[in-house]
C-alpha positions in Angstrom: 52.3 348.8 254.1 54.7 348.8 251.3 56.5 351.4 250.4 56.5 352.4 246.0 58.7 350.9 244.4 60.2 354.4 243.3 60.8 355.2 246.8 62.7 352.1 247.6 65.0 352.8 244.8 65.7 356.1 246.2 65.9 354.8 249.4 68.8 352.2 248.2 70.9 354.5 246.3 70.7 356.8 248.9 72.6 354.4 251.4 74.8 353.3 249.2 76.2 356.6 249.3 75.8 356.9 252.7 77.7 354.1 253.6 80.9 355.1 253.5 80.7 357.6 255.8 78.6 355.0 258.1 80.7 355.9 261.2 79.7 359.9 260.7 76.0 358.9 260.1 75.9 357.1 263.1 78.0 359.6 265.3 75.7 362.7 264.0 72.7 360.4 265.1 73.8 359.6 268.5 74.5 363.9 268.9 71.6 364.4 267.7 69.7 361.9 269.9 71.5 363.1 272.6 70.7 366.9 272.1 67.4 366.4 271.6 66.4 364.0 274.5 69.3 364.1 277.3 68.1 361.6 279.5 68.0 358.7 276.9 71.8 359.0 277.2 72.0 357.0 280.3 70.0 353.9 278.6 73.5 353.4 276.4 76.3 352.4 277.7 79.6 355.2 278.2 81.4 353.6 275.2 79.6 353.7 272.2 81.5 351.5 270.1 79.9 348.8 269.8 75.8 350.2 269.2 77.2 352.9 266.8 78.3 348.9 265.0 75.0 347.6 265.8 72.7 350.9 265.1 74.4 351.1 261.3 74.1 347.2 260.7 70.3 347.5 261.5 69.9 350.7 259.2 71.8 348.8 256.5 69.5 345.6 257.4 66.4 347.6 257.4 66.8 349.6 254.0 68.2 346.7 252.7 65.4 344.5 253.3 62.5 347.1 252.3 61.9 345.1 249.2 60.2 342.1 251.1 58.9 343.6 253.9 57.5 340.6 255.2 60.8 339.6 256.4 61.7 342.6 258.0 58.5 343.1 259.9 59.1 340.3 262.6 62.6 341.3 262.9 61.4 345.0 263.9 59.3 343.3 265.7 61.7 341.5 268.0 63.7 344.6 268.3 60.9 346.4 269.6 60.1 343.7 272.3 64.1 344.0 273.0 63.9 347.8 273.3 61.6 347.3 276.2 64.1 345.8 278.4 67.0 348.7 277.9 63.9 351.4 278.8 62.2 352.6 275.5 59.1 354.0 275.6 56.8 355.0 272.8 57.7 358.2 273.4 61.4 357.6 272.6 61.0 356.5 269.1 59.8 359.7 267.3 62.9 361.6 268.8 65.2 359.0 267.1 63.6 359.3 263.6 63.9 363.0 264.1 67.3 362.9 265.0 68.1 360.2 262.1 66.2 362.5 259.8 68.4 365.2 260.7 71.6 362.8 260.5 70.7 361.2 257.4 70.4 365.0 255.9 73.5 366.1 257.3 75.4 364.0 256.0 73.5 363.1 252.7 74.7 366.6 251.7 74.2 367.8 248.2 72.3 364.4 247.3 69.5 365.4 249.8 66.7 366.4 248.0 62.6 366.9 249.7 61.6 363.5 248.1 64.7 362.0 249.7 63.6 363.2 252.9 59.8 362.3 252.5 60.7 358.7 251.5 63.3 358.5 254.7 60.7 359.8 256.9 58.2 357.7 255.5 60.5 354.4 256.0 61.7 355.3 259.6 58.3 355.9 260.6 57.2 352.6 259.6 60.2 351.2 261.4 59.4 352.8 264.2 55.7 352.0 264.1 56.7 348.2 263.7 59.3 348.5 266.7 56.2 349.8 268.8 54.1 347.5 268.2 56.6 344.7 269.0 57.3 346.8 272.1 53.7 346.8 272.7 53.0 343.0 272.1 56.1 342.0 274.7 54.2 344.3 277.3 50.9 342.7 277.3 53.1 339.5 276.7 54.6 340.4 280.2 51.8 341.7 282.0 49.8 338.4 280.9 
């Protein structure tokens, strides 16, 4: 489902602020991920380096690519059915948009606003709802 047009906007401005402080973002996401659900710690690997690279390239990708949606979806997709492999579980993806939320808030700062948040929840729960079902798909995929 799309999102409106004026949310996108938002949702593009927003990061573009955002980005240069990309590193932070990402760091207050991975505390908050942690802090909230300890035992998804040992799915990532001791060094973070390299997923803080890849978790702020697929946020940039993702917002980035909320105007044509149909694009976007099978990429979700195949990062869902990826997911499954390092130990996601459905269960796992609400406690990321939580902690993103939070993230995305903290470090928004004075440009954070309660539409800004609606339209971020709103577009990470439709990630994450597109990442499950991918997830879901490479299960029954499996199991066939």
């Amino acid at each position: 489902m799309p999102l409106p047009q004026e949310s996108v906007e938002r949702l593009e401005r927003s990061f573009e602020q955002l980005k240069p402080n990309g590193e932070r973002l990402v760091d207050v996401i991975y505390t908050r991920l942690f802090e909230k659900a300890p035992q998804v710690r040992a799915m990532f690997p001791d060094d973070l380096t390299e997923q803080r690279k890849k978790l702020l390239g697929a946020v940039a990708l993702a917002v980035g690519s909320l105007r044509s949606l149909d694009k976007l979806v099978p990429v979700l997709e195949e990062m869902g059915a990826r997911h499954v492999q390092y130990g996601a579980l459905d269960a796992h993806y609400p406690v990321v948009v939580d902690a993103m939320l939070d993230a995305v808030e903290e470090v928004a700062g004075p440009i954070w606003t309660p539409e800004l948040g609606a339209d971020w929840k709103t577009a990470l729960e439709l990630i994450s709802n597109t990442m499950i079902a991918g997830a879901h798909r490479s299960r029954v995929k499996a199991a066939a």
